[in-house]
Structure formats: C-alpha cells, structure tokens
N, C-alpha and C positions, 0 to 999 in steps of 0.2 A: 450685307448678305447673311441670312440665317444658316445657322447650323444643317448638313446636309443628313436627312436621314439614313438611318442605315440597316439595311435589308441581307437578311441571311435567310436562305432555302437549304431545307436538308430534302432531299431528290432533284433529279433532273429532268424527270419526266414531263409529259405534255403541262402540267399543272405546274411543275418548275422552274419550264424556259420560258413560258410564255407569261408570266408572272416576272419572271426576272426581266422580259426584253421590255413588260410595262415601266419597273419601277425605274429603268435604265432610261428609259422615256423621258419620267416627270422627275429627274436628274437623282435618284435615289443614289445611295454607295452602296453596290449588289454586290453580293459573295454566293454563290451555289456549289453547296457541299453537297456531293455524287460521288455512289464507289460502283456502279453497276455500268455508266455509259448513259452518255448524255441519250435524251431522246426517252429513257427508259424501258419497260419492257413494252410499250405503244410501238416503238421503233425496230428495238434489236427482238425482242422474241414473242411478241404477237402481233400487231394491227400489220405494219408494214412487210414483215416477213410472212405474215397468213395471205396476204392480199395479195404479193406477188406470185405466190405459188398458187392462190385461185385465178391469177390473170393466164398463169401455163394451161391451168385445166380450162377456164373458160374458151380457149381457143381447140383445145381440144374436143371441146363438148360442139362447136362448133364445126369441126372440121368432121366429125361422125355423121352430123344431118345432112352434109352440104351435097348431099345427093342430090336431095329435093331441090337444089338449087341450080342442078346441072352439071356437077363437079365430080368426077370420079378422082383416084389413087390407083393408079396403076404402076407395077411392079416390070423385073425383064421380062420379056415377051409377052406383055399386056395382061402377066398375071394379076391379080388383083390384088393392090396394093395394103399394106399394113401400117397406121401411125402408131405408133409407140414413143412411151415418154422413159429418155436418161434420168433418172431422177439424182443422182451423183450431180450432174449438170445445173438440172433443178435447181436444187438446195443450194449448191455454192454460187449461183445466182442471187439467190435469195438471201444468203448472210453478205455478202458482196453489198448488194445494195443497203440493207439493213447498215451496216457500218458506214455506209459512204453517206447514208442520210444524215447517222449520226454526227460524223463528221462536218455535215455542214450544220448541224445547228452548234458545236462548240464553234466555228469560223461566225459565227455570225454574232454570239453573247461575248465571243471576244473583240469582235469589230464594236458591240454598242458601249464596251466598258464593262464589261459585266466579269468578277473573278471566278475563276474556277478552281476549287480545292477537291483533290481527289484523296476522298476519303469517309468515312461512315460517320454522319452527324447524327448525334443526342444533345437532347436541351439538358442546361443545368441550371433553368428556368425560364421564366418567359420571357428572359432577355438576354440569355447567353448559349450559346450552342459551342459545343467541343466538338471540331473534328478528329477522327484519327486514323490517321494517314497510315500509309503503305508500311511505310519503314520502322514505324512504331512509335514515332513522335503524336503527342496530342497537338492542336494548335485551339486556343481559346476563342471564339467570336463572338464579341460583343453586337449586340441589336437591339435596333428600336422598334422591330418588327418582326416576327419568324413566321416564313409558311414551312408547315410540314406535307412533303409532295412525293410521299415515298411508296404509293402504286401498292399491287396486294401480287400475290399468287398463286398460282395452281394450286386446289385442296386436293391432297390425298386421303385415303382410309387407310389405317393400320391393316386391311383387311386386301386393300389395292395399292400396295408399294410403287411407283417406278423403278426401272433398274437402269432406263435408260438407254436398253437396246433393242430387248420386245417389249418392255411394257412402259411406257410413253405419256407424260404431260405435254402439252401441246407447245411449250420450249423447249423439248428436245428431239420432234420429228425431222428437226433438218440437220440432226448429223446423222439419218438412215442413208448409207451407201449401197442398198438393194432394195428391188421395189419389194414392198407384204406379197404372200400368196395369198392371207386372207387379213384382211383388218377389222378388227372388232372396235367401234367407236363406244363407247359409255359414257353415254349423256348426250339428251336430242332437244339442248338449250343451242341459244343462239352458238356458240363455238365447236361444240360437237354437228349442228349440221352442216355448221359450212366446211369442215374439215371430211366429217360423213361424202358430202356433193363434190368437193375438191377429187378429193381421192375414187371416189367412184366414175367422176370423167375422166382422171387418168387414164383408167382402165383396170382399174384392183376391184376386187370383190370386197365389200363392204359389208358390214353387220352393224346396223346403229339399233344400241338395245336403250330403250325409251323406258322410264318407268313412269311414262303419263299415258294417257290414253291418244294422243298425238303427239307428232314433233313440233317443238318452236312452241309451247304451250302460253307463254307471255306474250306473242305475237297474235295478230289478227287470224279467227279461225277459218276464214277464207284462203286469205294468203296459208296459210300450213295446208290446207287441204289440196291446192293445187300443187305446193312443194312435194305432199306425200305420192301426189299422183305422176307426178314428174319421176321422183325415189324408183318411183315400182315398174315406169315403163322401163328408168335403164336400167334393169335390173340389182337394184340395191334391195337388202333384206331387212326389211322395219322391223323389230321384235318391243310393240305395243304394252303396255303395261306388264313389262317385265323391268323388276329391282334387281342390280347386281349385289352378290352377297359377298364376294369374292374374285380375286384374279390371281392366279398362281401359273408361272413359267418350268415347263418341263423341257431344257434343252431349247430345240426351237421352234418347240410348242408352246400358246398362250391359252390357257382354261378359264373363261369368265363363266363363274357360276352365281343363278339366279337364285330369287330367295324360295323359288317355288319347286324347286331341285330338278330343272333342265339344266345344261350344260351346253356352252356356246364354244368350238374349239375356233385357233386361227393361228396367223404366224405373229401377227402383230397386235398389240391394244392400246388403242389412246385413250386416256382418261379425261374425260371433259366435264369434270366435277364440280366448278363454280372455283369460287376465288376468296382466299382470304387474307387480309389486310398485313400489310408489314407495318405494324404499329407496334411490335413489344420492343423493349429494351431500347426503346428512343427516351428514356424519361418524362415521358405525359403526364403517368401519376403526378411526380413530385413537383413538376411546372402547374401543374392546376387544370390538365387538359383532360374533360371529359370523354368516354370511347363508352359504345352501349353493350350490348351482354358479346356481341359478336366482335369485338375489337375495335369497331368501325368507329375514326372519330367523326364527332356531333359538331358539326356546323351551322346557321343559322343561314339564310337565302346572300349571306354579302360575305361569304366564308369564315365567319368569326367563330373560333370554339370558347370553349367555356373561361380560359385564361386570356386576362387582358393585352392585346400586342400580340398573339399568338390566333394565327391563319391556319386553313388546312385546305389540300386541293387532291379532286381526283382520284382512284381507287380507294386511297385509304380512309374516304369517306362513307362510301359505300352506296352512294348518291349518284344515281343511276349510270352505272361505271361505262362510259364514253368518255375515248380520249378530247371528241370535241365539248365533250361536258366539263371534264379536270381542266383544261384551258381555259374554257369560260370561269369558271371557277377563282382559277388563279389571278387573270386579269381583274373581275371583279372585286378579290383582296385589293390589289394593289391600288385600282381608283378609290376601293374606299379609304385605305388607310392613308392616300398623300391625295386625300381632297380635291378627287377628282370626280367629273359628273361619271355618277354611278346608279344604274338601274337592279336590283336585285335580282338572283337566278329565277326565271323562267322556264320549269320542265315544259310547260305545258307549248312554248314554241320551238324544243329542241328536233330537230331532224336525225332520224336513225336507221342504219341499213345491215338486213343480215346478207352476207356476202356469199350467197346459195346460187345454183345457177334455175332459178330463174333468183334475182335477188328481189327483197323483200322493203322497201322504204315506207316508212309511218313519219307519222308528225301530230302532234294535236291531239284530242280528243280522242277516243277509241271506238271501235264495234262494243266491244263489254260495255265501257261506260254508256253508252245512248241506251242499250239492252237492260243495263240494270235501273236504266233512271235516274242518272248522277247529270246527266246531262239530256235537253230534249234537243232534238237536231233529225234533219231533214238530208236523207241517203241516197246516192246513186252510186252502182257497179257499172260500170259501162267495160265488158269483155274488149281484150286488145284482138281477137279474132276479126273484126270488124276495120280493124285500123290499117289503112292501106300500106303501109311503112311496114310492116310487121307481116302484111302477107309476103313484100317481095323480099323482106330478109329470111322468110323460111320459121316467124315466133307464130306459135300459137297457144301458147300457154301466157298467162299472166291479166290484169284486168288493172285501171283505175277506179278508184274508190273514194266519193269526198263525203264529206259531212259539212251542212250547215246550218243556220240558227233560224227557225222560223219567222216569219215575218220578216226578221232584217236581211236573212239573206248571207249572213257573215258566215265564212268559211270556219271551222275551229277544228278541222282537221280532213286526214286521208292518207291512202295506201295505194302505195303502187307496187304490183306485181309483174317486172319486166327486167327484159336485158336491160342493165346501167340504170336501174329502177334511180340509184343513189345519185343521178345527174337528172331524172325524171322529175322526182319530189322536189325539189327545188322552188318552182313556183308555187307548190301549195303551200311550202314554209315560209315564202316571202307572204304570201293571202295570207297564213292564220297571223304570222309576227305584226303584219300590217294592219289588222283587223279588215283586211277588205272582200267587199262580196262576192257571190260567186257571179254574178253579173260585170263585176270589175276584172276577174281572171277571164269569162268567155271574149270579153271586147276584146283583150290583148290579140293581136294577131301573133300566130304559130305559122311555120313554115310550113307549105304542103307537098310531100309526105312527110309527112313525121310522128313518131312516136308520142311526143308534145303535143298533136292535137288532139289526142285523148284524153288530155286534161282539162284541154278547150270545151272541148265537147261532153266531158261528164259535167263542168260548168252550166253550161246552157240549157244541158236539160234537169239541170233545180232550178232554175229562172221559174219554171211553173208553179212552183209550191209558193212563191209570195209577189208574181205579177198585179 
C-alpha cells in the first residue's frame, strides 16, 4: 500500500468542503483549516441567508397579486386586510437556518474522515500551512497538496463606511430588528438587485441608485428591462446613471450623495459594491503563489496557481464568483491532483441565477456575444404571456430565450425570465453541457401546463432555421 496523500485546505467554503469531501473520496488524509464557519460566507452570510429572506419576499410578492387570482385578505368585519412582514422573525429565521446548514456540512466531512481545525490558515509554503488557533497555539500542517478556499468580501469606500446599523454590507442586514422607512440600495449588480426586489416585496420603499444606464448590467438586456419594468410597476425608485460619491449617517438618518450633487436621504443603506478577495496575509507571496493587480489568485482551467502542489478555489479567484463555480473548482483540483478522470472548467456550460422576483437564469453563450460577433447563432424569445401555466398562476412577465448554432442546430445557450427561472434553465444547461440540438430539447416531452413547455416550444420553433 502506497503512501496516503495528504490534503490541507485553508477555507471552508463551497470550494473547501467540496474539494475536501472529493479528496476523502479517493482515500486522501484531509485536514480543513476554517475560522469563519464551515459552509463559508456562501452559507452563513450570503447565498443561503439572501435566498431565504428572498423565499419570505417571494411569497409576499405573491400574496399582493393573488387578487387576480380570486383571493382576497380580509380583516374584523370584512375590513380589508393587511400583510405585513416581522422582520425580527425574518432574520432569526434566516441565521437559524444559515447555521443549521452549516452545521450539516461539518456532520457530514466528519462522517467521510475529513479533520477539522478551527483556526486561520497561512502557507509557510507550498507544502506547509500553520494553523492558528483560538487559544493561541499555532499547529504546523504538513501537505502534499494545499487548496486555498478562503471566499472574498464586501468592498467598501473610505467614503461609504458600514457602521453596521444604518449603513449596511449585505452580512450585516440580518441583525436589523426594525423594518427601514426608506432603504437606499447602492449598486444595481446582481446583489444589489436581488436585495433592491427582496426588500421592495416586503413592503419597504426602496432607492436602488445604479451608476449604469440599467440594472443587472452583466446580465441579458432583455432580462433587465423586463426586471426594470417589474421595479417601476411596484413601485421601487431606479436612480439610472447616478454614481454614489458618498454615504454619511446623521442619527437615524442616512445621506447617499451622488457625484453629480443630488442628494438621496433614507433610514437605511446597503452597500452592494462588488467583492474583494481574502487573499493578503495567507503567505502566497513567499509560497510562489501568483494573485493579479486586484488580489485575485491566478489559476489555470484544472485550478493550479503558479506554485507547484498549491490549488485555489472560489471567490478568491475571482473566476466568475458562483458558489456552484468554487465547488466545481475545488472538486476539479482534487481529481486532478490524485489522478482522477478530470475534465477542465467550463464557463461556457455553468448555469446562473439572479434571485430578483421575476428571477433571471442564463447558461451558454450570451445576447452580447451573438450581437458582437463572437459567436453566429440562431434566436428565439418566445414571451411566457402565451404559456398556459403562467396565465392560471397569475405571471405575466418573463420570456424564454435560446440560442443555437446554424445549420447543426446545437443549442449553446439561453435565458429564462420566470418564477423559479433557476429550476426552469435546467434543461437548457443539460442541451448546451450535452451538445444537443434544439430538435433533441423539442422531442423531449414536457408536462401540459407547464412552465417547461416554453422551453419546448422556444425549441421547435428554431427547428426552421436548419430543416
């Protein structure tokens, strides 16, 4: 019997554990060095705790239309009823679950054998990581392998502080124990809108101040424009190419001032500034690990950075920061380093959802790209207005969207704009990962009614462009 390899991770997050539960797989000796909480911030204070508190608004955003559905709220003596959200409730819901998640992924790296040391790992090269622990003891870890999986952060401005009580990075909205009278969202990237949509179904008056000329500007301009139009009927306030220059707290007043010298007051501001990498004072430099001007370390498609035996997974790459990307990530370290069948990362088949109400899933290929000429490919919008499923639930917003390759017919992407878009996309990321055509998505049969036969049906009709 050979020598057992042996695997150290410094993070716990989605790039961490799922990287650890491989190498534990193909019989590695795993140690994951974590000081924040297994799961990472994917778990405890973004993906899982944003998505539970948009599952309270989605039903609320729901329970507002359900007129048209034949559903009133009625109140004592048939007054007209009021839903209103506890957001105290909310929130210790949502750190509730967030920990009981985490909690199940340490039960499960300690069921495959996998160690857990609680404490802040640094390499002291590419083959040794020092954790240091709670108490203040260091402990040495020797490896034949290191991923570094340590996620990034909320960016602030020197000019946009948090305090943490009105003025807010999107980890700290769930310890608010009163709802905003106004909330000023800055930045209308994927997190600022879904927190913008979250909180405006609530029932809070929102300000999402954009410095692009639309929200979701990375995203399909389709999909944004039906989101903006969505924004504007429930009343949320878009402020379109306006730059924040500032955010200063008076009491319990918050002042975001732009750079064009209007002035936006409110009670509350979330900052939703992008992310940046927790990568200093791990020792990369002196291990040989390259990071580019922005901190992000440089990994190659099978997560190798520039030092030999030294892996990197998920935010702190900067490599299109999805938690189901940092797990792809890490699992691909691990096949490749213990010799297993291993295909290299694939952007071009990852599935991704902004979690806005109507949500927004892409896959593949893009509108820009066909538009600029990076790719030629053959379009259908087929509006869900049309889709019987969708008139009797009351949607009338959203459309499926596919692209595919002339003459063959092969699918190499699409957009879905719908309730549970993020279970909707599904088969067109099974089409593009599979290379199959859009003739091979229309045969499949769909349930009728269903939302799923708008993906049927935007199939069928590109079948014309290569009969």
């Amino acid at each position: 019997m050979g020598r057992v390899n042996r695997v150290v991770i410094v993070g716990g997050g989605p790039g961490g554990y799922e990287s650890a539960l491989v190498a534990a797989q193909l019989g590695a000796d795993v140690t994951v060095v974590d000081s924040d909480g297994l799961g990472g911030s994917a778990v405890i204070t973004d993906c899982v705790p944003s998505k539970t508190l948009i599952a309270t608004a989605e039903l609320m955003a729901e329970m507002e239309e359900a007129g048209e559905l034949g559903i009133s709220f009625t109140g004592p003596d048939s007054a007209p009823g009021v839903v209103t959200v506890d957001l105290t409730r909310v929130n210790t819901r949502v750190k509730a679950l967030a920990m009981a998640q985490s909690a199940d992924i340490e039960r499960r790296l300690t069921r495959d054998g996998v160690r857990i040391v609680n404490g802040r790992g640094r390499l002291l090269g590419p083959n040794q990581v020092v954790a240091s622990l709670a108490d203040g003891r260091e402990e040495t870890l020797d490896a034949d392998a290191v991923i570094v999986a340590t996620g990034a952060s909320p960016r602030t401005l020197p000019s946009a502080q948090p305090d943490g009580e009105r003025i807010l990075t999107w980890e700290q909205v769930y310890d608010l124990d009163e709802v905003p009278d106004r909330l000023i969202v800055v930045g209308s990237g994927v997190t600022g809108a879904e927190f913008a949509s979250a909180y405006n179904a609530l029932g809070l008056d929102v300000v999402l101040v954009s410095s692009r000329d639309r929200v979701l500007p990375g995203e399909d301009a389709d999909a944004a424009e039906v989101l903006e139009e969505v924004f504007a009927r429930r009343g949320m306030t878009v402020l379109s190419k306006s730059r924040m220059e500032s955010v200063t707290r008076s009491g319990d007043k918050v002042t975001v001032t732009l750079t064009d010298g209007r002035s936006v007051e409110g009670s509350h501001c979330l900052l939703a500034l992008g992310s940046l990498p927790n990568t200093d004072d791990l020792g990369l430099d002196e291990a040989g690990v390259v990071r580019d001007d922005g901190g992000f370390i440089k990994v190659d498609r099978v997560s190798r950075t520039s030092a030999r035996g030294v892996y990197a997974a998920g935010d702190c790459t900067g490599i299109l920061m999805l938690a189901s990307v940092a797990a792809m990530q890490g699992r691909i370290a691990m096949w490749h380093f213990l010799g297993d069948a291993v295909a290299p990362l694939n952007l071009k088949t990852v599935s991704s959802n902004v979690f806005t109400a109507p949500e927004i899933a892409t896959v593949g290929w893009s509108q820009t790209a066909v538009d600029n000429g990076e790719i030629q490919a053959d379009v259908v919008t087929l509006p869900l207005s049309g889709n019987a499923r969708a008139k009797m639930q009351g949607v009338r917003d959203g459309f499926v969207k596919l692209f595919c390759r002339p003459g063959t017919g092969i699918v190499v992407g699409g957009v879905v704009v719908a309730p549970r878009a993020s279970e909707l996309i599904h088969p067109v990321a099974v089409a593009v990962s599979e290379s199959l055509t859009a003739d091979q998505l229309a045969h499949a049969f769909t349930v009728y009614p269903s939302m799923s036969g708008s993906v049927a049906e935007a199939a069928r009709r590109l079948h014309r462009y290569h009969a």
